[in-house]
C-alpha positions as a Markdown table, in Angstrom:
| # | Residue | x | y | z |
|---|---|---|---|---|
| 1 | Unk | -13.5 | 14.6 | 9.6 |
| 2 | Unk | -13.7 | 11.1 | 11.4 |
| 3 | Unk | -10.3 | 10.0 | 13.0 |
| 4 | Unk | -9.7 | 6.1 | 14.2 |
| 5 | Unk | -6.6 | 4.7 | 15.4 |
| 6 | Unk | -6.4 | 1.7 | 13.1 |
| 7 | Unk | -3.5 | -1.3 | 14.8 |
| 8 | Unk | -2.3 | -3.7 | 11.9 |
| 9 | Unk | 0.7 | -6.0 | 11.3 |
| 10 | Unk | 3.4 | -4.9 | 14.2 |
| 11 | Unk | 2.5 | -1.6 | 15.1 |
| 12 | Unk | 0.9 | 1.2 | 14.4 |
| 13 | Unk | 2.0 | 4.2 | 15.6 |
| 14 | Unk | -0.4 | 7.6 | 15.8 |
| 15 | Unk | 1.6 | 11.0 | 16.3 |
| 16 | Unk | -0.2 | 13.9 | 17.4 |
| 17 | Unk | 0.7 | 16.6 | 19.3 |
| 18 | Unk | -1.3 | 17.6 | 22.6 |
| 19 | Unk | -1.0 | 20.3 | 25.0 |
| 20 | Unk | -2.1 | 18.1 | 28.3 |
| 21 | Unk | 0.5 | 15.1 | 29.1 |
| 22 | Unk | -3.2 | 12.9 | 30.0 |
| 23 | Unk | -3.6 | 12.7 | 26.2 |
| 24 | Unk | -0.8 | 10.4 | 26.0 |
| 25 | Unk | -2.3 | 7.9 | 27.7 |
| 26 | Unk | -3.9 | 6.2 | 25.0 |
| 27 | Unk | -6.4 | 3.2 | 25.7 |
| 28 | Unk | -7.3 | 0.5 | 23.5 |
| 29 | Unk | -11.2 | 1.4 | 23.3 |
| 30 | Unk | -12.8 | -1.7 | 22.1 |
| 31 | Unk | -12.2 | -4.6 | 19.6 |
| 32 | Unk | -13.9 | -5.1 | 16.8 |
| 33 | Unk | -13.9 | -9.1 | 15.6 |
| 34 | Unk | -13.2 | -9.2 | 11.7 |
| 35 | Unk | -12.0 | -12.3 | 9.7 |
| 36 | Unk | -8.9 | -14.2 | 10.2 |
| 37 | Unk | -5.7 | -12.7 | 9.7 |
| 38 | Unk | -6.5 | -8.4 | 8.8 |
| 39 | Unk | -3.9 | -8.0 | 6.1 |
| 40 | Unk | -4.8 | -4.5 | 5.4 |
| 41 | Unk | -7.3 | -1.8 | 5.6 |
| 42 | Unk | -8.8 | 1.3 | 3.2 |
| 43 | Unk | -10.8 | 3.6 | 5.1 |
| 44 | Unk | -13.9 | 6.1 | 3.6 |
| 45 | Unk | -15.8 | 8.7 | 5.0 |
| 46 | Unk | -18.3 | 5.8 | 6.1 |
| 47 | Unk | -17.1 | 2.2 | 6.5 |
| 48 | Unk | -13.5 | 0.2 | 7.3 |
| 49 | Unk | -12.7 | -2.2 | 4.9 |
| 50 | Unk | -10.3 | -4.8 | 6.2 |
| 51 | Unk | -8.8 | -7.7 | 4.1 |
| 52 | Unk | -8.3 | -11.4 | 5.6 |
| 53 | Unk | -5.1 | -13.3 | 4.2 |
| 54 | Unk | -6.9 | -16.4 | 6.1 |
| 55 | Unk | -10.5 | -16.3 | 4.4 |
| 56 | Unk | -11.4 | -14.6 | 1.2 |
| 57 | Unk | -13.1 | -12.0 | 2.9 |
| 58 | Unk | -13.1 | -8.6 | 3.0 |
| 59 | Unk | -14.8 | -7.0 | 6.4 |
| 60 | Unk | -16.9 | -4.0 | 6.4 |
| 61 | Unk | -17.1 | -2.2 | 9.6 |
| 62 | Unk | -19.8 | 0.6 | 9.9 |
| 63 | Unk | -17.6 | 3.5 | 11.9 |
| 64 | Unk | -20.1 | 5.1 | 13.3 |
| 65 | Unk | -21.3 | 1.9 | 15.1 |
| 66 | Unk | -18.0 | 0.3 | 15.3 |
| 67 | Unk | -19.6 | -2.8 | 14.0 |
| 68 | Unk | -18.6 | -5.1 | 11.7 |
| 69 | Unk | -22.3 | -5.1 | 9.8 |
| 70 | Unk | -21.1 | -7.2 | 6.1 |
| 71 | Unk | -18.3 | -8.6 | 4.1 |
| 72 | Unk | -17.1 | -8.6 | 0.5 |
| 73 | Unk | -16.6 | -12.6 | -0.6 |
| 74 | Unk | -13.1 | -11.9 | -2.9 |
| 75 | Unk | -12.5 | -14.8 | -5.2 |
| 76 | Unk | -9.5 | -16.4 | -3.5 |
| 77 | Unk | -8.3 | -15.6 | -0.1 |
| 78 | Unk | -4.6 | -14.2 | 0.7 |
| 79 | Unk | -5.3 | -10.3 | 0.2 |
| 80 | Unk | -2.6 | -8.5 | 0.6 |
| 81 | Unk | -3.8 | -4.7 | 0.3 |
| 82 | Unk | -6.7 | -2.9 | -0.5 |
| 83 | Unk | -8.5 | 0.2 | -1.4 |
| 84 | Unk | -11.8 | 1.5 | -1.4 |
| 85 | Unk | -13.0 | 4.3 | -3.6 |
| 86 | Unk | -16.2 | 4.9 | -3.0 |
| 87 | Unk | -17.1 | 7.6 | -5.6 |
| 88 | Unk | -16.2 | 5.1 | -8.4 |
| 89 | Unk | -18.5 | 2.7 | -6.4 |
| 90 | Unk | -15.3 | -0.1 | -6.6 |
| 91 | Unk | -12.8 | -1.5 | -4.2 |
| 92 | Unk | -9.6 | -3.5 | -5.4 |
| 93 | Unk | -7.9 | -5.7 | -3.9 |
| 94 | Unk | -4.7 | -7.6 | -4.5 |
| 95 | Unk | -4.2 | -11.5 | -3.7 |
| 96 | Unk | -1.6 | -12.9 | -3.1 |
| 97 | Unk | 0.9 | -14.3 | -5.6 |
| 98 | Unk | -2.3 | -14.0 | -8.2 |
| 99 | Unk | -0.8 | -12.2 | -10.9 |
| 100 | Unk | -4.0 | -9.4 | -11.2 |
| 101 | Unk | -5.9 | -7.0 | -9.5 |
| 102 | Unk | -9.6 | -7.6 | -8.6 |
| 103 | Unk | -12.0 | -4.9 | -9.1 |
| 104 | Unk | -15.6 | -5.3 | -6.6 |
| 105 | Unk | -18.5 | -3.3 | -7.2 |
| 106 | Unk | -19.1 | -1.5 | -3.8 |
| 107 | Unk | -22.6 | -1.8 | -3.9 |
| 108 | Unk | -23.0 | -5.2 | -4.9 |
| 109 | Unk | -20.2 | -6.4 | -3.7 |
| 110 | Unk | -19.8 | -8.4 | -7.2 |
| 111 | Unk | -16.4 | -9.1 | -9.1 |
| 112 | Unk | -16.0 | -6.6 | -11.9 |
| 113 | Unk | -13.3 | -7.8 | -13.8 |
| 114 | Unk | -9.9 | -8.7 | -12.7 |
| 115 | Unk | -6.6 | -6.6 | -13.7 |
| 116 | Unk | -4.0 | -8.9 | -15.5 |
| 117 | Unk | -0.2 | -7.7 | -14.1 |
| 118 | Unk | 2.1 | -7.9 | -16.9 |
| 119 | Unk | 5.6 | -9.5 | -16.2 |
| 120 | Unk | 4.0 | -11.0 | -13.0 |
| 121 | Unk | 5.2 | -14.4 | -14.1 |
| 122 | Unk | 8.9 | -15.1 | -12.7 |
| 123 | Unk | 11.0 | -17.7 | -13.0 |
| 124 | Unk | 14.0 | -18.4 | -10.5 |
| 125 | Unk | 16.6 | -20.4 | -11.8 |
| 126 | Unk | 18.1 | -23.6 | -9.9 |
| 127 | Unk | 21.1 | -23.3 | -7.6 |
| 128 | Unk | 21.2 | -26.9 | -7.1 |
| 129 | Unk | 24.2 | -28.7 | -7.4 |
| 130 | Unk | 22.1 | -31.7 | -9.6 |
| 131 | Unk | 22.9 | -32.7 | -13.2 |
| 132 | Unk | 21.5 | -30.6 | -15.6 |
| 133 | Unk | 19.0 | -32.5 | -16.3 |
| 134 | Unk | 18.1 | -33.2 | -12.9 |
| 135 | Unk | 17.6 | -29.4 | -12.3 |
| 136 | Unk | 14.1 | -27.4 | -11.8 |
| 137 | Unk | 13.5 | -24.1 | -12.0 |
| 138 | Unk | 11.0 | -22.3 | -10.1 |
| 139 | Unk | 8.1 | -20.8 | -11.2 |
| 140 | Unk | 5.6 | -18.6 | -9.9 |
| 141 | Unk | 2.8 | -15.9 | -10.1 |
| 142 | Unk | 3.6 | -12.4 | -8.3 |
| 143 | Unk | 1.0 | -9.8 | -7.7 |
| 144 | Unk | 0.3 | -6.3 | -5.6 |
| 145 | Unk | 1.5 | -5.5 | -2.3 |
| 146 | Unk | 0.6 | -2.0 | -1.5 |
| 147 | Unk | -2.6 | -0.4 | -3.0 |
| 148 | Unk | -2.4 | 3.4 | -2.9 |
| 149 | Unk | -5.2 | 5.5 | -4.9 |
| 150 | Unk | -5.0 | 9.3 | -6.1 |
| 151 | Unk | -8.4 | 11.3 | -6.7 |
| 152 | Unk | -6.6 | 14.3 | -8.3 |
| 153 | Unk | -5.8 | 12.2 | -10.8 |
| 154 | Unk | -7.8 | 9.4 | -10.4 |
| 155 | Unk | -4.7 | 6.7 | -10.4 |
| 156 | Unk | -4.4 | 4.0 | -8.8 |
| 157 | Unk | -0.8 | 3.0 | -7.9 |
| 158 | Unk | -0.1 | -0.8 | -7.3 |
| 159 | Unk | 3.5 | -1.5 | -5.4 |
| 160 | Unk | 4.7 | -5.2 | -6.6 |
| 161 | Unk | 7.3 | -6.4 | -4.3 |
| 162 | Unk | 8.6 | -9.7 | -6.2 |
| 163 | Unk | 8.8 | -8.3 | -9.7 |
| 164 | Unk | 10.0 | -4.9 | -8.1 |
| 165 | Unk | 7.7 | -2.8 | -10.3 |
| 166 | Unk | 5.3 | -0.2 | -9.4 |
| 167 | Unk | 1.7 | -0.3 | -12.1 |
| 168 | Unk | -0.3 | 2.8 | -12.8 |
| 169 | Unk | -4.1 | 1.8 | -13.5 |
| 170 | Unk | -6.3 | 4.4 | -15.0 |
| 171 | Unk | -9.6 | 4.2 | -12.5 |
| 172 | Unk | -11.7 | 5.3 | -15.1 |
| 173 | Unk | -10.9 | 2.3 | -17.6 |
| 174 | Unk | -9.4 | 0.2 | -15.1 |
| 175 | Unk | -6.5 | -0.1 | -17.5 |
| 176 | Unk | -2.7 | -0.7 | -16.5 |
| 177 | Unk | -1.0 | 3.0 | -18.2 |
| 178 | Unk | 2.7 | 2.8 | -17.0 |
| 179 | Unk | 4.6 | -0.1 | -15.5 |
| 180 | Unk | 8.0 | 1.2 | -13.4 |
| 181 | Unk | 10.9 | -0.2 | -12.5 |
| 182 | Unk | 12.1 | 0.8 | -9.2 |
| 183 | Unk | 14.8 | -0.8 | -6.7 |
| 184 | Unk | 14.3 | -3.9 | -4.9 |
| 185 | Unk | 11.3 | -5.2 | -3.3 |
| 186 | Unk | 8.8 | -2.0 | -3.0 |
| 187 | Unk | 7.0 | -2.7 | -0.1 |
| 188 | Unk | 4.6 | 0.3 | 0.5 |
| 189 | Unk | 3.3 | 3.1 | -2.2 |
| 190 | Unk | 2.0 | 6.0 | -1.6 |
| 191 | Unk | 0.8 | 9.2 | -3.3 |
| 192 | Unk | 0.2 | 12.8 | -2.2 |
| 193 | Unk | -3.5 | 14.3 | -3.5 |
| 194 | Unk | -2.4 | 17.7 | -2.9 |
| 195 | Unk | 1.3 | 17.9 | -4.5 |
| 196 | Unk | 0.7 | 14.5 | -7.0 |
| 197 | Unk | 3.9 | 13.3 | -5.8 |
| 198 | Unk | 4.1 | 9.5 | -5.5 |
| 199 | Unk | 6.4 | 7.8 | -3.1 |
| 200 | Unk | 7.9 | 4.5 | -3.1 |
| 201 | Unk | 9.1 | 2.4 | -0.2 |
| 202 | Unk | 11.9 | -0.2 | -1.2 |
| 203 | Unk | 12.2 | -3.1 | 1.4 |
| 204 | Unk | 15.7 | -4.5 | 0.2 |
| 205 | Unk | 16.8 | -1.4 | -2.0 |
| 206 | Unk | 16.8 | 0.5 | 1.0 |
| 207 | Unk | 15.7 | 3.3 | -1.1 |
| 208 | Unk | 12.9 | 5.9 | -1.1 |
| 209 | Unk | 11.5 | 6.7 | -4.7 |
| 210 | Unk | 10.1 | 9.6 | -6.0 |
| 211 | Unk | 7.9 | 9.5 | -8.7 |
| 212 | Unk | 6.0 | 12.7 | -10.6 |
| 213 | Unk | 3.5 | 12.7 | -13.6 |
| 214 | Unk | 5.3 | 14.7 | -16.3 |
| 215 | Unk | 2.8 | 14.7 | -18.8 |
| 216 | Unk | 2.3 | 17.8 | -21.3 |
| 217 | Unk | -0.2 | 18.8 | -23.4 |
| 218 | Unk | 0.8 | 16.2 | -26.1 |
| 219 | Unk | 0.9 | 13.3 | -23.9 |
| 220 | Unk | -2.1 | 10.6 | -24.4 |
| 221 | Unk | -2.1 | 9.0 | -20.9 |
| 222 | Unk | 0.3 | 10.1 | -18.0 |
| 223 | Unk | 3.6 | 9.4 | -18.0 |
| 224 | Unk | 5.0 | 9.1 | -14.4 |
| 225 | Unk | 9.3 | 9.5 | -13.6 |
| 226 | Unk | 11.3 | 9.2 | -10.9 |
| 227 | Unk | 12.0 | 12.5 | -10.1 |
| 228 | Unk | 14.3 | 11.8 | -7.2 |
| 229 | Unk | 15.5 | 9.2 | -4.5 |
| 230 | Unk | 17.0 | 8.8 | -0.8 |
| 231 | Unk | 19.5 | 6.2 | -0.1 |
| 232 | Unk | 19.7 | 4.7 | 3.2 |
| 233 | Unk | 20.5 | 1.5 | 5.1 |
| 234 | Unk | 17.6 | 1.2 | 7.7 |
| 235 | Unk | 15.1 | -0.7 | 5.3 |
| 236 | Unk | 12.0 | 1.3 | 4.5 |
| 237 | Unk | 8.8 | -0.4 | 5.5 |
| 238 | Unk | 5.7 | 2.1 | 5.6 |
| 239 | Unk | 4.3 | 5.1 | 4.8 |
| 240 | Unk | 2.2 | 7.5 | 5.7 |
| 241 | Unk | 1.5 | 10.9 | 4.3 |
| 242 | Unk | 1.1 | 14.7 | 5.6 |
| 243 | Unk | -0.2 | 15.8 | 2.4 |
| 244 | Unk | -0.9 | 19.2 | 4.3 |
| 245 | Unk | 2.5 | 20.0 | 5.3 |
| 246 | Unk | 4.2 | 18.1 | 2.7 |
| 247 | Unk | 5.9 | 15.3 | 5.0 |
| 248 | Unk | 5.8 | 11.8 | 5.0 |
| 249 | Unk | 6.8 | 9.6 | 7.9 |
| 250 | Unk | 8.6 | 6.5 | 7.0 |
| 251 | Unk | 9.1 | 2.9 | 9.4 |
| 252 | Unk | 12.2 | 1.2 | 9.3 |
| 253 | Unk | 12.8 | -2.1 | 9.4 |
| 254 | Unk | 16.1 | -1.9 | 10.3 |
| 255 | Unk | 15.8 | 0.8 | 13.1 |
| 256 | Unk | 13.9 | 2.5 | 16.2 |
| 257 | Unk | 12.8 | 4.9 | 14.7 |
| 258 | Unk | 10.7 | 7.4 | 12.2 |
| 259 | Unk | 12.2 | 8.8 | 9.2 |
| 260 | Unk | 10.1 | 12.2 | 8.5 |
| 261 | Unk | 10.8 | 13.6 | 5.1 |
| 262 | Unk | 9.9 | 16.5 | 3.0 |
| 263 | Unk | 8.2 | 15.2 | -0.3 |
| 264 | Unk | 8.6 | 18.6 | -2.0 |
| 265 | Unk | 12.5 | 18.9 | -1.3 |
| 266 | Unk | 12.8 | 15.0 | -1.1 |
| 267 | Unk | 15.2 | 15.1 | 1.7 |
| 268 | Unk | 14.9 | 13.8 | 4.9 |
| 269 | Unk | 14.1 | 16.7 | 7.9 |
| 270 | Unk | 14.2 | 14.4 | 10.9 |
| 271 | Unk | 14.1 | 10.9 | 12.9 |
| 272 | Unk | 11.7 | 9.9 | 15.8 |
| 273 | Unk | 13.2 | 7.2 | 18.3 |
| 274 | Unk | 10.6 | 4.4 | 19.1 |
| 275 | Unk | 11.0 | 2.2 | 21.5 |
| 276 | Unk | 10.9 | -1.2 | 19.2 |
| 277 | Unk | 10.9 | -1.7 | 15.7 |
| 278 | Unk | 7.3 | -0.5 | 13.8 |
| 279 | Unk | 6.0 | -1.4 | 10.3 |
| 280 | Unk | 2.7 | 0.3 | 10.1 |
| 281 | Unk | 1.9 | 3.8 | 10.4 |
| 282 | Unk | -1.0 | 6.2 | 10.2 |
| 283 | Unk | -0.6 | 10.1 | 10.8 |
């Protein structure tokens, strides 16, 4: 298996346990130019894909090489997540504010078909202190902010922060199955290969969401419920999954520190104290 240390957002931080103290003494080993402003990145056995919120680009960087050898032109710049699956030969990706999900063909790096969000039209009403008539509401177009894809079950789970709502797409049909409500603001999703269990970040709900397919034999499609949550006051950011060992490790944005949970008992086991405040993570 290849390992990178991957640096996004504000701060990645790699955990690892080592038994000389010269292994902490991490250097930054080269840079690798990609487009203006990496939003997010999805990375395969062979290539890092990295999304620009700047240019509608999407940056492909050969591992092996460290070299950033093509890009994917996306139809509109802004993207916010994405996530390669390379045996369905597609990656999606999620602009900003776009209402859908976009669906490339890895191989020719083509559009596919974009994903319509339902409900991803929202309307804020006016505070202002005007004559009614004089008063405008606001309207705008939402759209994914966290792409997370399961091959057990061949889901892909799309977080949607403004309309606080997390979307199941079938990967087969490409097909929204299940739209759930969860508490304010979901900023990161995330789901386990191993145990299926899917997990839920909420920025202002300052929740962590578990959700579980509970289909039976008579169900059609999945049907996903939230099996169980943690309360806290910290502000979960990011995620990042120990799918062996059944612990996910959680960034605040309202602490120093690491929140380590077990997914299976949904409970939290643990903190790590950092020395600033981090939003990404990878394990």
């Amino acid at each position: 298996m290849k390992s990178l240390f991957l640096v996004t957002l504000v701060l990645t931080f790699t955990f690892s346990f080592y038994l000389s103290q010269d292994a902490f003494a991490h250097h930054v080993l080269e840079e690798i130019p990609v487009s203006g402003s990496p939003m997010d990145m999805s990375l395969t056995d062979d290539f890092l894909y990295v999304s620009s919120f700047e240019y509608p680009h999407i940056s492909i960087i050969d591992i092996k090489t460290d070299e950033n050898i093509d890009f994917i032109t996306t139809s509109s710049s802004g993207i916010m997540a994405v996530e390669a699956v390379p045996e369905k030969n597609k990656i999606y990706a999620a602009p900003f504010e776009s209402g859908g999900i976009d669906v490339y063909a890895l191989s020719t790096k083509l559009l596919i078909k974009t994903i319509p969000l339902p409900d991803s039209e929202l309307t804020i009403q006016s505070s202002s202190n005007q004559p009614y008539g004089k008063r405008s509401d606001v309207h705008f177009l939402t759209g994914g902010w966290s792409l997370d894809y399961n091959p057990t079950k061949e889901l892909l789970y799309v977080a949607d922060y403004n309309s606080h709502l997390v979307y199941v797409i079938d990967g087969e049909t490409d097909e929204i199955i299940q739209t759930i409500p969860v508490p304010r603001h979901p900023f990161t999703v995330k789901a386990d290969p191993i145990s299926n269990v899917v997990i839920v970040a909420s920025l202002a709900g300052n929740e962590i969401t578990f959700l579980e397919d509970v289909t039976d034999e008579f169900s059609v499609v999945p049907i996903h419920e939230i099996t169980g949550t943690i309360t806290g006051s910290s502000g979960p950011w990011g995620i990042e999954l120990d799918p062996i060992h059944h612990h996910a490790y959680v960034t605040n944005r309202g602490c120093e520190c690491i929140t380590v949970i077990n997914t299976l008992e949904k409970n939290v086991i643990g903190t790590i104290p950092l020395g600033d405040k981090a939003q990404a993570i990878t394990v």
